[in-house]
PASEBA-1860 file (N, C-alpha, C; in nm, 3 decimals):
! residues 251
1> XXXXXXXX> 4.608/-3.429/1.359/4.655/-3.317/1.278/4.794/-3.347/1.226 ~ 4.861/-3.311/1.094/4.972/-3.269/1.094/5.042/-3.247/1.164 ~ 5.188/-3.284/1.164/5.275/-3.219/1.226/5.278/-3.082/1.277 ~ 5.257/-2.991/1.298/5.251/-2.848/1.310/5.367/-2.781/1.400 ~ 5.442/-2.669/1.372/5.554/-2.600/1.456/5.424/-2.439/1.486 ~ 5.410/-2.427/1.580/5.391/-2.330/1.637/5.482/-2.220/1.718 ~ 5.475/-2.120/1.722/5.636/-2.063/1.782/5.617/-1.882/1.853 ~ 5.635/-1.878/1.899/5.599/-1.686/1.982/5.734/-1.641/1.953
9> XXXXXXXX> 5.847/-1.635/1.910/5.930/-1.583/1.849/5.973/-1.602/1.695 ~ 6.041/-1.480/1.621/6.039/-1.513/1.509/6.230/-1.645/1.524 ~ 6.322/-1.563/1.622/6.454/-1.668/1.601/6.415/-1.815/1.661 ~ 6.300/-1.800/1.747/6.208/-1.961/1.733/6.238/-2.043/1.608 ~ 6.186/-1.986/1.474/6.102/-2.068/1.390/6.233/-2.019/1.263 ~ 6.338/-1.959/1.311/6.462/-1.966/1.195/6.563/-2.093/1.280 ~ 6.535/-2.174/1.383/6.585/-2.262/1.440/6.501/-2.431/1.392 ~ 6.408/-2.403/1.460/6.322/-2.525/1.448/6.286/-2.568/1.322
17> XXXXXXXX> 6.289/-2.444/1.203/6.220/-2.516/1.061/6.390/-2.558/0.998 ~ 6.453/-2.535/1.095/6.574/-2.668/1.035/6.553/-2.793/1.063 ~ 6.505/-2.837/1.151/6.443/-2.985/1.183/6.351/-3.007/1.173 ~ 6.242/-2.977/1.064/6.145/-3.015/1.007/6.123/-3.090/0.919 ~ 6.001/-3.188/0.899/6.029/-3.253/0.767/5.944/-3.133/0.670 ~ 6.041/-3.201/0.543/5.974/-3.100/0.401/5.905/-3.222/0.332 ~ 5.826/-3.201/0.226/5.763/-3.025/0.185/5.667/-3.009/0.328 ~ 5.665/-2.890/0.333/5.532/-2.839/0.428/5.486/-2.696/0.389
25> XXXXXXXX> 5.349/-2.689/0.478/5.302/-2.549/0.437/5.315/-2.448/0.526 ~ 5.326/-2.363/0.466/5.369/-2.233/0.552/5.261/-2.134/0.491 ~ 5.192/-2.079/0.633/5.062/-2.036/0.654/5.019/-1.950/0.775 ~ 4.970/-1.823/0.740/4.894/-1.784/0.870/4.799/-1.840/0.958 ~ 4.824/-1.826/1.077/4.726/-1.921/1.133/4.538/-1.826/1.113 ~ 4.505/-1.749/1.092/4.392/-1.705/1.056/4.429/-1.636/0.935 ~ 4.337/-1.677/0.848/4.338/-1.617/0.690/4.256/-1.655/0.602 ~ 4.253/-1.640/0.485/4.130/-1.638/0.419/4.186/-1.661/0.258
33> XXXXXXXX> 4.089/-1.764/0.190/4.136/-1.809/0.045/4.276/-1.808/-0.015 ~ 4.349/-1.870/0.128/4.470/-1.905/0.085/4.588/-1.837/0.077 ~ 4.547/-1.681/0.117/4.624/-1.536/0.134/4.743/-1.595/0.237 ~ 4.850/-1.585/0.195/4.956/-1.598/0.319/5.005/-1.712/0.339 ~ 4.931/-1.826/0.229/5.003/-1.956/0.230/5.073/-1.990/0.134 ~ 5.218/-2.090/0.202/5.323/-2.126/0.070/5.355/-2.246/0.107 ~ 5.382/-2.318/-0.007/5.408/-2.456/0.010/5.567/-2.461/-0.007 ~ 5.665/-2.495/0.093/5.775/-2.463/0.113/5.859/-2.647/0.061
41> XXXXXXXX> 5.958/-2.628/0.022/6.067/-2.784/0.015/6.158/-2.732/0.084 ~ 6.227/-2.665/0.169/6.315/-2.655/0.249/6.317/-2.567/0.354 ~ 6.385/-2.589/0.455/6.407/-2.434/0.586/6.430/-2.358/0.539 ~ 6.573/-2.334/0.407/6.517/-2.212/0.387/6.431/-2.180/0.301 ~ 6.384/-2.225/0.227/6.255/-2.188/0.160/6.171/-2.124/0.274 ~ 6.139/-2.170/0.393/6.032/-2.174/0.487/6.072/-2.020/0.574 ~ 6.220/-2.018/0.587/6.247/-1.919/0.633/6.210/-1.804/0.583 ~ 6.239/-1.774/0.450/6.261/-1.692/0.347/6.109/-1.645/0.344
49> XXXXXXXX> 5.950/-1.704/0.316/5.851/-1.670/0.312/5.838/-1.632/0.472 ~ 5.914/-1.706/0.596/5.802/-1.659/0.698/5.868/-1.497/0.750 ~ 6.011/-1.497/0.681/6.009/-1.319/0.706/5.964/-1.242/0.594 ~ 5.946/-1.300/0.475/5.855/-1.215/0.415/5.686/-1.147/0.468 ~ 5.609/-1.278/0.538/5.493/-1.280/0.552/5.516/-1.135/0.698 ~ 5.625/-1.182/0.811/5.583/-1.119/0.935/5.643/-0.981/0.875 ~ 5.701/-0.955/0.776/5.738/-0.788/0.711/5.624/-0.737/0.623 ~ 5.546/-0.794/0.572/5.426/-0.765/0.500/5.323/-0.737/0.551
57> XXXXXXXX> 5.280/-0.789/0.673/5.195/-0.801/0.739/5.201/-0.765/0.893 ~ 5.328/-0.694/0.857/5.368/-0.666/1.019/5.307/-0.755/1.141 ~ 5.385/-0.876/1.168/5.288/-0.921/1.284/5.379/-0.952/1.392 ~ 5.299/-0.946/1.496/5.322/-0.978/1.646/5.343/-1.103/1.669 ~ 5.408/-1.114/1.768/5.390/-1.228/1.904/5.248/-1.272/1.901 ~ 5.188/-1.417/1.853/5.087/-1.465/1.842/5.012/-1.433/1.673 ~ 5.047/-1.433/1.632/5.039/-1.375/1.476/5.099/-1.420/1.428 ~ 5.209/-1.506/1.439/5.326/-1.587/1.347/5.264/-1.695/1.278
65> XXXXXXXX> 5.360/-1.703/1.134/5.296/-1.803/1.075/5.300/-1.961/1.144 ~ 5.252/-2.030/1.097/5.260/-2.175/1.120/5.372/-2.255/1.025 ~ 5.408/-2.357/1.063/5.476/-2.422/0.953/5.391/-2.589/0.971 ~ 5.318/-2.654/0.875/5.277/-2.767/0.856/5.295/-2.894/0.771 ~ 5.372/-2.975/0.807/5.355/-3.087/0.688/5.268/-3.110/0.605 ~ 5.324/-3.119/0.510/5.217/-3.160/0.376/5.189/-3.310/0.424 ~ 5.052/-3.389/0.403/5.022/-3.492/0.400/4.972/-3.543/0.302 ~ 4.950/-3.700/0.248/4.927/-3.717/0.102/4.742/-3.772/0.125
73> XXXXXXXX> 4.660/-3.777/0.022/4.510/-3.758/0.030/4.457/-3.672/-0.033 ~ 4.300/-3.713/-0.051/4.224/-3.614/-0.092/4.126/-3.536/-0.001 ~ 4.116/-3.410/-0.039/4.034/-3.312/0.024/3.897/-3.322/0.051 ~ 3.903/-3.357/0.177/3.735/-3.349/0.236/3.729/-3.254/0.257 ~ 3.570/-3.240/0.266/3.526/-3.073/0.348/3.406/-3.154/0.471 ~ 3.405/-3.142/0.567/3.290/-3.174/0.655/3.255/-3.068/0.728 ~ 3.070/-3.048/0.676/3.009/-2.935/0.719/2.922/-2.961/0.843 ~ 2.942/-2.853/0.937/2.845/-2.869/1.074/2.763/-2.730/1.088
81> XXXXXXXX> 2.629/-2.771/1.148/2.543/-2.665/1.259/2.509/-2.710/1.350 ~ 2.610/-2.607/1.447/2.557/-2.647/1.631/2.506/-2.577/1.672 ~ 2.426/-2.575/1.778/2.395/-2.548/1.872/2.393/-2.532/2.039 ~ 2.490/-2.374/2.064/2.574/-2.421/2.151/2.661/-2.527/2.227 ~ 2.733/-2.572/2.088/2.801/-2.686/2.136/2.737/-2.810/2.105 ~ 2.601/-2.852/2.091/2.547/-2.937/2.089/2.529/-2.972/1.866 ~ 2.584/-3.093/1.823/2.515/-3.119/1.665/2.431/-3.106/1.659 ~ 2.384/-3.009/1.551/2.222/-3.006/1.488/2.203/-3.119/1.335
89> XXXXXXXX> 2.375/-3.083/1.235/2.304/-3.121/1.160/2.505/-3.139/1.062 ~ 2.544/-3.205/0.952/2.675/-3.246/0.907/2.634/-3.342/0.856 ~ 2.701/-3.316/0.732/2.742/-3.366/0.587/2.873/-3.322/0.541 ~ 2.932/-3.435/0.480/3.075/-3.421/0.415/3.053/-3.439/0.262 ~ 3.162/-3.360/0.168/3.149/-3.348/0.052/3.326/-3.384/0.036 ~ 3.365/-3.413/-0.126/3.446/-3.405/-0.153/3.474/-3.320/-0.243 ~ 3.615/-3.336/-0.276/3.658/-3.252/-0.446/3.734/-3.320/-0.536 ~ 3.632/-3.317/-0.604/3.692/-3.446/-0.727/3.819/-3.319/-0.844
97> XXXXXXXX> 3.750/-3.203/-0.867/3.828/-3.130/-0.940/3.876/-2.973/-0.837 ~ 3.989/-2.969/-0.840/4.005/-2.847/-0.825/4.084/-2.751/-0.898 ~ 4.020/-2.594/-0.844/4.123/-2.495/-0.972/4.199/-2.425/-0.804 ~ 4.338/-2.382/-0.906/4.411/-2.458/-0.979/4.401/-2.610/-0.981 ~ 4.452/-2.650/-1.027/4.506/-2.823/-1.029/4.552/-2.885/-0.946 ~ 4.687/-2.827/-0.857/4.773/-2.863/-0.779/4.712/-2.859/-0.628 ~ 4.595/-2.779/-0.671/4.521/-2.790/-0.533/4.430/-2.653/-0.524 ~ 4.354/-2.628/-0.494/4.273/-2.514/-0.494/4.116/-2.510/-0.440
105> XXXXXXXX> 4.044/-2.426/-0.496/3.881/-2.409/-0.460/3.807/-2.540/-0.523 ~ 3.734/-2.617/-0.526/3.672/-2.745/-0.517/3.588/-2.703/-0.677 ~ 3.648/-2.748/-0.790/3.539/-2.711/-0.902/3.433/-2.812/-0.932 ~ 3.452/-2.960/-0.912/3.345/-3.026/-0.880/3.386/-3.115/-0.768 ~ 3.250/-3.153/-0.741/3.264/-3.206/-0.573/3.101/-3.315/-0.587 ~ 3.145/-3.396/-0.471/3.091/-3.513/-0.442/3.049/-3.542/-0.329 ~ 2.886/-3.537/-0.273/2.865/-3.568/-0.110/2.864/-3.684/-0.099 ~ 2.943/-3.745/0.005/3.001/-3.916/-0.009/2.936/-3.919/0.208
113> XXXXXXXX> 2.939/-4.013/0.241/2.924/-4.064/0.341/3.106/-4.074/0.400 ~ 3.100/-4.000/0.581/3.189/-4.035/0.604/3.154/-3.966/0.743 ~ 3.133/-4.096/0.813/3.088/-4.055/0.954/3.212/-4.088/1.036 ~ 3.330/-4.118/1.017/3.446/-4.089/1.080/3.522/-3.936/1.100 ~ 3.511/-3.888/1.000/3.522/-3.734/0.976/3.460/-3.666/1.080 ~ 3.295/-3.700/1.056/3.169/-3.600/1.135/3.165/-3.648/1.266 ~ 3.244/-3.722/1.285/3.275/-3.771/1.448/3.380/-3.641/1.505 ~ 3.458/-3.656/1.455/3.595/-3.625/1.459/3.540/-3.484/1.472
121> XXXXXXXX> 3.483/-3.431/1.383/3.423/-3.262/1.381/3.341/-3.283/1.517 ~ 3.251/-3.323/1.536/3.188/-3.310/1.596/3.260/-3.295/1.742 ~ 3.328/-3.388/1.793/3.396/-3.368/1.913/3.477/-3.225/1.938 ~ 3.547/-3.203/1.815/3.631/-3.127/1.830/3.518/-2.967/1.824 ~ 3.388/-2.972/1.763/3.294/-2.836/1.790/3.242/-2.855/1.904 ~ 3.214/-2.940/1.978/3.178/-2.961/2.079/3.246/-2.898/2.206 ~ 3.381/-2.948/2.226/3.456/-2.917/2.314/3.425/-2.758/2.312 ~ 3.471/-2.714/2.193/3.492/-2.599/2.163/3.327/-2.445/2.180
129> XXXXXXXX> 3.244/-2.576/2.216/3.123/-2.479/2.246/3.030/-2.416/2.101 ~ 3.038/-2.445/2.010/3.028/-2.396/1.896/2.895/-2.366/1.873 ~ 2.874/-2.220/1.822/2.748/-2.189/1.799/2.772/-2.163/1.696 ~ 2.676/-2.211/1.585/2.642/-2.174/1.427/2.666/-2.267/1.321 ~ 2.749/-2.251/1.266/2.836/-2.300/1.119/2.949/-2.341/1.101 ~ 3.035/-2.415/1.066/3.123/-2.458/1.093/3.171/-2.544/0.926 ~ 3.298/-2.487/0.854/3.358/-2.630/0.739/3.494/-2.674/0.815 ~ 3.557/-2.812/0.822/3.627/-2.820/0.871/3.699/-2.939/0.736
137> XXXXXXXX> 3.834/-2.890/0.699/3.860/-2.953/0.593/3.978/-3.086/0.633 ~ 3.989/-3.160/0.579/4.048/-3.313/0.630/4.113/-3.320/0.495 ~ 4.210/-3.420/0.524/4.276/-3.474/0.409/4.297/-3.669/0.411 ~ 4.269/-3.701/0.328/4.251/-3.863/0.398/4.282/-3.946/0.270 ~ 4.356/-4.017/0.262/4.391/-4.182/0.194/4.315/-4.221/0.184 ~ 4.205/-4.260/0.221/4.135/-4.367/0.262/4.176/-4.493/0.338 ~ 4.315/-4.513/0.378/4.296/-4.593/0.474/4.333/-4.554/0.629 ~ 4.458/-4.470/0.640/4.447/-4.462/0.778/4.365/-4.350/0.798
145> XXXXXXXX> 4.392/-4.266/0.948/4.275/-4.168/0.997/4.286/-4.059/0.903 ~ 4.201/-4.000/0.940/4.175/-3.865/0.820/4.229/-3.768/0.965 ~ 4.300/-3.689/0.837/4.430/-3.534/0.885/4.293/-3.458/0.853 ~ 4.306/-3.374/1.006/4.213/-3.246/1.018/4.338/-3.110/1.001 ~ 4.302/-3.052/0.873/4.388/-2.945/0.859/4.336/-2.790/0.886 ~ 4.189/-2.789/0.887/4.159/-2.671/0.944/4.015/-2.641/0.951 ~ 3.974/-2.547/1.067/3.854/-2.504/1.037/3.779/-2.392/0.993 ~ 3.689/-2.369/0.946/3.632/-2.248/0.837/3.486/-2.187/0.959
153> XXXXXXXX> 3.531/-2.063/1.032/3.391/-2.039/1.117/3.316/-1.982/1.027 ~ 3.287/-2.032/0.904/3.185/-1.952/0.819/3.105/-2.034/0.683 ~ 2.973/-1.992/0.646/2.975/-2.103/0.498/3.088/-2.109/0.375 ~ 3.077/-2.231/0.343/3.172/-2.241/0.275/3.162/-2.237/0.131 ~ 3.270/-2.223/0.074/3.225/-2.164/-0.067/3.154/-2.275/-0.195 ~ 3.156/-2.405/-0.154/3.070/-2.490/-0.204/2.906/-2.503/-0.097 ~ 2.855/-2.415/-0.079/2.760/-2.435/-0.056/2.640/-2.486/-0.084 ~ 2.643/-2.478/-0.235/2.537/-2.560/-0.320/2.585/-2.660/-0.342
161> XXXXXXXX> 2.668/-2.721/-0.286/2.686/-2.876/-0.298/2.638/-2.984/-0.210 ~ 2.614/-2.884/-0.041/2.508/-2.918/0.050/2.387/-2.926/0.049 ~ 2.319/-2.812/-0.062/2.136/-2.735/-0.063/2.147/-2.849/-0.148 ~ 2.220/-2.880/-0.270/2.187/-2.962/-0.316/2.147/-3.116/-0.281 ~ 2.214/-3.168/-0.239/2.246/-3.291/-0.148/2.098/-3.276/-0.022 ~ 2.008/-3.154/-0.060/1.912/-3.142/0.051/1.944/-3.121/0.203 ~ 2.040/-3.082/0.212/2.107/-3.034/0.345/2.112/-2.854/0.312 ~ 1.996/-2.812/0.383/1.965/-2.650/0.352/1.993/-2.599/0.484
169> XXXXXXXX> 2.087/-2.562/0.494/2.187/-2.496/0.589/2.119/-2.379/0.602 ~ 2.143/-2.270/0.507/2.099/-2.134/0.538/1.987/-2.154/0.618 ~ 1.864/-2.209/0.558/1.733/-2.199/0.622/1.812/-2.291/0.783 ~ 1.866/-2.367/0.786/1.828/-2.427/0.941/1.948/-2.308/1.009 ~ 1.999/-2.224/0.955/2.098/-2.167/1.054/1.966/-2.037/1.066 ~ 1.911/-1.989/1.035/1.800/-1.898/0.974/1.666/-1.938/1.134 ~ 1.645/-2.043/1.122/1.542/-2.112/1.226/1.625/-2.124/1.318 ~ 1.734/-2.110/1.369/1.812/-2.152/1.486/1.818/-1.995/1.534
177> XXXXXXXX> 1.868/-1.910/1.440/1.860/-1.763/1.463/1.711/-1.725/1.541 ~ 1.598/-1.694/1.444/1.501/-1.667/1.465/1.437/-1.735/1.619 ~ 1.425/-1.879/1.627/1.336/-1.941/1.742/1.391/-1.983/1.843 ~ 1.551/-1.971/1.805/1.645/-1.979/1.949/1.660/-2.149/1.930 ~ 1.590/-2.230/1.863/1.622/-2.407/1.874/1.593/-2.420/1.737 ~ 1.687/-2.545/1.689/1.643/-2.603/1.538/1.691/-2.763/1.590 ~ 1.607/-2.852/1.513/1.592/-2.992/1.544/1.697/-3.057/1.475 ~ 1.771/-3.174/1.506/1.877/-3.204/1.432/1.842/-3.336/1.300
185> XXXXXXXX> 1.902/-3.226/1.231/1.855/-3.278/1.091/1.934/-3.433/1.060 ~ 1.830/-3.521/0.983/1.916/-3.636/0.935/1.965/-3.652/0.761 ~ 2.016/-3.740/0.789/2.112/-3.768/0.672/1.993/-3.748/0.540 ~ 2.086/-3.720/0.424/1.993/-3.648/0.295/2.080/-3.757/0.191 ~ 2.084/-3.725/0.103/2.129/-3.759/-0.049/2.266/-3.798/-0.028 ~ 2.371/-3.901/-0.095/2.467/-3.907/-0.130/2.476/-3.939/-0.269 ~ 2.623/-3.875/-0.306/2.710/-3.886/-0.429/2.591/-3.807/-0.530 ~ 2.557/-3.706/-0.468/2.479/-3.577/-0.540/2.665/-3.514/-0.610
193> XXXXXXXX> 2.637/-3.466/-0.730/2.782/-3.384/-0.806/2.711/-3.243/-0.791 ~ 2.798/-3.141/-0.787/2.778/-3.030/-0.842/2.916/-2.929/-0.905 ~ 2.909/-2.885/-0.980/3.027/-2.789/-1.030/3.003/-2.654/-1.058 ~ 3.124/-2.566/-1.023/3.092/-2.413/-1.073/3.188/-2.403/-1.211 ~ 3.049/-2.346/-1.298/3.099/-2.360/-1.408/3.258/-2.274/-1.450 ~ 3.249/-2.178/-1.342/3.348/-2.033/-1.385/3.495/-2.140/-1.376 ~ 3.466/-2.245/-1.273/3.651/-2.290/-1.216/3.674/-2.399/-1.336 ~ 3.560/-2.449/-1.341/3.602/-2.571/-1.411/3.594/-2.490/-1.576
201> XXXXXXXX> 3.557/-2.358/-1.640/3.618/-2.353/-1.790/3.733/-2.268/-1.762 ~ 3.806/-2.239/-1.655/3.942/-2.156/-1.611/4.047/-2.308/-1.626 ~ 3.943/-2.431/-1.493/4.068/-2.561/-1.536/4.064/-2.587/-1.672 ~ 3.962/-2.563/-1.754/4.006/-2.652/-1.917/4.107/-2.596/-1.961 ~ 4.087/-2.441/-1.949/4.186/-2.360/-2.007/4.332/-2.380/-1.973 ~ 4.357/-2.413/-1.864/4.452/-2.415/-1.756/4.517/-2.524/-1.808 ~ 4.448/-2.678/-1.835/4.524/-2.787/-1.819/4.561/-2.822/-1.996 ~ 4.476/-2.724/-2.108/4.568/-2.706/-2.216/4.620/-2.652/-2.275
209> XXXXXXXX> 4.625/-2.531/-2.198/4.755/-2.457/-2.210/4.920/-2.567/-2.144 ~ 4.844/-2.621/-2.025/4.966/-2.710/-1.954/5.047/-2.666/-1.851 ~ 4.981/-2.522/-1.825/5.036/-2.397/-1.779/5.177/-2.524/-1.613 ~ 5.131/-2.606/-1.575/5.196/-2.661/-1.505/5.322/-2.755/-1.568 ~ 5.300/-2.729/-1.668/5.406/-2.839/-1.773/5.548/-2.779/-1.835 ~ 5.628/-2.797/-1.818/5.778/-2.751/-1.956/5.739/-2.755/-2.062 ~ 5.673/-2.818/-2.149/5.628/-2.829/-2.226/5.519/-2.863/-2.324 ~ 5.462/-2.822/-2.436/5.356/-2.824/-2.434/5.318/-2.975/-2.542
217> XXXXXXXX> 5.264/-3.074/-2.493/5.177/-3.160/-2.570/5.056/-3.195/-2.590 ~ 5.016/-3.178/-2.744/4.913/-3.131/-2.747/4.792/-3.275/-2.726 ~ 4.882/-3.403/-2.694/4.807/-3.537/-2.674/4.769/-3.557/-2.538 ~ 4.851/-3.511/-2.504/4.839/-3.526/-2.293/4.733/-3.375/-2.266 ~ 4.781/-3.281/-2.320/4.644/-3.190/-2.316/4.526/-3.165/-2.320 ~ 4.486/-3.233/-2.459/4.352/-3.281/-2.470/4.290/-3.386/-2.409 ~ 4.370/-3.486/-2.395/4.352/-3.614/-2.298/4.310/-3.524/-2.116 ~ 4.397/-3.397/-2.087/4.322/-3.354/-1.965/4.219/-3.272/-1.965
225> XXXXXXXX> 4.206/-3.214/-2.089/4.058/-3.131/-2.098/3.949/-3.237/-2.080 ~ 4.002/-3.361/-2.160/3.899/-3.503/-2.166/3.856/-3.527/-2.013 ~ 3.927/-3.494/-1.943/3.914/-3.579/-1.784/3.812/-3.444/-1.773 ~ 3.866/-3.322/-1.797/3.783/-3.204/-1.715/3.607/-3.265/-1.761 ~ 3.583/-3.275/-1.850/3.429/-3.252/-1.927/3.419/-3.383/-1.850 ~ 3.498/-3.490/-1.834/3.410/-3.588/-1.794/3.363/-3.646/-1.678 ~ 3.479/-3.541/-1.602/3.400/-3.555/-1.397/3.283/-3.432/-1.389 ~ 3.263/-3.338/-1.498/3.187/-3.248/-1.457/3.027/-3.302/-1.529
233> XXXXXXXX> 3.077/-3.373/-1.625/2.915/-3.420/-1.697/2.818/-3.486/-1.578 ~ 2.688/-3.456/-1.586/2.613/-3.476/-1.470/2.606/-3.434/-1.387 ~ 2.726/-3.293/-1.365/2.704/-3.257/-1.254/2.588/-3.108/-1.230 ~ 2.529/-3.117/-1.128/2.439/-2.985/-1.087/2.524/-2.836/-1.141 ~ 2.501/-2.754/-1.211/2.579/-2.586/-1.236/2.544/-2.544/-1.143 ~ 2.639/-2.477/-1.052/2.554/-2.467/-0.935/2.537/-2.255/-0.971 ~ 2.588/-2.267/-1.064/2.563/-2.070/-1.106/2.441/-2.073/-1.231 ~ 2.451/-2.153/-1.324/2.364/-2.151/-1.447/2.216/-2.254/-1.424
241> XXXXXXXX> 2.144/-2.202/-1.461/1.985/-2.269/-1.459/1.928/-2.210/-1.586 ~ 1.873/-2.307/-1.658/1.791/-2.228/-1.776/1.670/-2.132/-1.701 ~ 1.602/-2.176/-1.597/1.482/-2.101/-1.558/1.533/-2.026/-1.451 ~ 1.632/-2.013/-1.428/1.697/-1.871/-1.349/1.831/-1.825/-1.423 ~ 1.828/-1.727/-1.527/1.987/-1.695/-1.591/2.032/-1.601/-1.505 ~ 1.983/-1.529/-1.422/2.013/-1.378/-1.403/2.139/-1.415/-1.356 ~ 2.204/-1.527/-1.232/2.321/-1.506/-1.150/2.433/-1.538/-1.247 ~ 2.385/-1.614/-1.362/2.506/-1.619/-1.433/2.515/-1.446/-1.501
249> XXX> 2.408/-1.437/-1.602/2.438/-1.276/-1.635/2.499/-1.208/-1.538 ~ 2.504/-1.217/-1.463/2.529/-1.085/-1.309/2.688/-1.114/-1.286 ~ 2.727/-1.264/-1.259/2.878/-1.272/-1.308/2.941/-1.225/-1.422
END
C-alpha cells in the first residue's frame, strides 16, 4: 500500500502531515464516488481540507480522514467472488480513458491478464473471510509491485466490462445466494474494450473545451478529441444496443 497516516486525534494529523511526503490524497476512510477526497501539495493544504471534512461531516475518533501518497501508474480494477473466504471467481480490467481526465470513473476500459494483482486480492479477501463481491483498485507501472489503494464491498460501476469479457458475476453471485455453493469459475476473454458512452461524449467535450488548460488551442484540442474517438472505436457501448434502445432512452 501507499504510504498511509492514520491518526485517532485531530492535533495528531495537524502534526504528522508536516512530515509527509506531497502530493497526497486526503480522503475518508469509507466513502463513496470520491465524496470527501482531495488531492493535497502541501500540510497545509492537507490541513486545511482535513478540518474542513471533520466540520462538515462532523466526525469522531475513528472517522478521521486518511492522508495517502499519491503513487505514479495506471488504474487497475481487480474483481473477486468468494465464498466465505474461499475464491470462486476474478478478473482484472483496466482504464484506458477516464472522466474527468486527471483521473476519474473508467470511460473505456480493457480486461488484460494480471494474476499478480488477483493474488494479491485474493490473499488479502481471504484473510479477511470474505463473502460475496469484492473491486479492489491497484495502481501499477508495470514494473515494480502493484499499489493496492482500496477496496469496493460492492459491484462496481464498470460492470459490463466483466459480463462482457464473459465473467457474469451477477448470475454467479445469484447461484451462490440461492444454492448456498457456486463452482469456481475459470478464466474468460482478454483485451475485450467496453465504453460508456455518457463519460466518454462529457470527455470529448471536456478535452476541447481544454477545461484543464490556460489556454485554449484549438490544434492540441482536436488532436485530444482525436485520442478520445480513437481508444473508444471498437469498443462494446455498454448503455446503447440497436436491439435494446430502451436503457439509453431511459437515461
Amino acid at each position: 500500500m501507499p504510504p498511509t497516516l492514520v491518526i485517532d486525534r485531530a492535533e495528531q494529523f495537524h502534526e504528522s502531515a508536516r512530515h509527509f511526503t506531497y502530493p497526497a490524497f486526503l480522503k475518508l476512510p469509507t466513502s463513496a464516488a470520491s465524496i470527501g477526497m482531495f488531492e493535497v501539495k502541501s500540510a497545509e493544504e492537507a490541513i486545511r481540507y482535513f478540518d474542513k471534512l471533520v466540520k462538515d461531516y462532523d466526525l469522531k475518533t475513528g472517522e478521521y480522514p486518511i492522508l495517502q501518497e499519491k503513487v505514479s501508474g495506471q488504474d487497475y480494477c481487480s474483481t473477486f467472488l468468494f465464498d466465505h473466504g474461499e475464491p470462486r471467481a476474478a478478473m482484472t480490467y483496466r482504464n484506458i480513458l477516464t472522466y474527468p481526465s486527471s483521473g476519474g470513473m473508467g470511460a473505456v476500459r480493457e480486461t488484460v491478464d494480471a494474476p499478480e494483482m488477483e493474488a494479491i486480492g485474493n490473499a488479502v479477501l481471504s484473510r479477511l473471510k470474505w463473502h460475496g463481491v469484492a473491486q479492489i483498485d491497484f495502481c501499477w507501472d508495470g514494473k515494480a509491485k502493484p499499489w493496492l489503494i482500496e477496496i469496493n464491498p460492492r459491484f462496481w460501476g464498470s460492470l459490463a466490462q466483466s459480463i462482457e469479457s464473459g465473467w457474469e458475476f451477477p448470475c454467479l453471485l445469484y447461484e451462490l445466494a440461492v444454492t448456498g455453493k457456486v463452482h469456481r469459475a475459470t478464466p474468460k476473454q482478454s483485451y475485450v474494450r467496453t465504453k460508456n458512452s455518457c463519460l466518454t461524449t462529457l470527455l470529448v467535450i471536456q478535452e476541447f473545451m481544454g477545461a484543464e488548460s490556460a489556454a485554449f488551442d484549438p490544434r492540441n484540442r482536436l488532436r485530444a478529441v482525436k485520442k478520445v474517438f480513437s481508444q473508444e472505436r471498437a469498443a462494446i457501448d455498454e448503455v446503447f444496443r440497436w436491439d435494446d434502445p430502451l436503457p439509453m432512452l431511459g437515461l
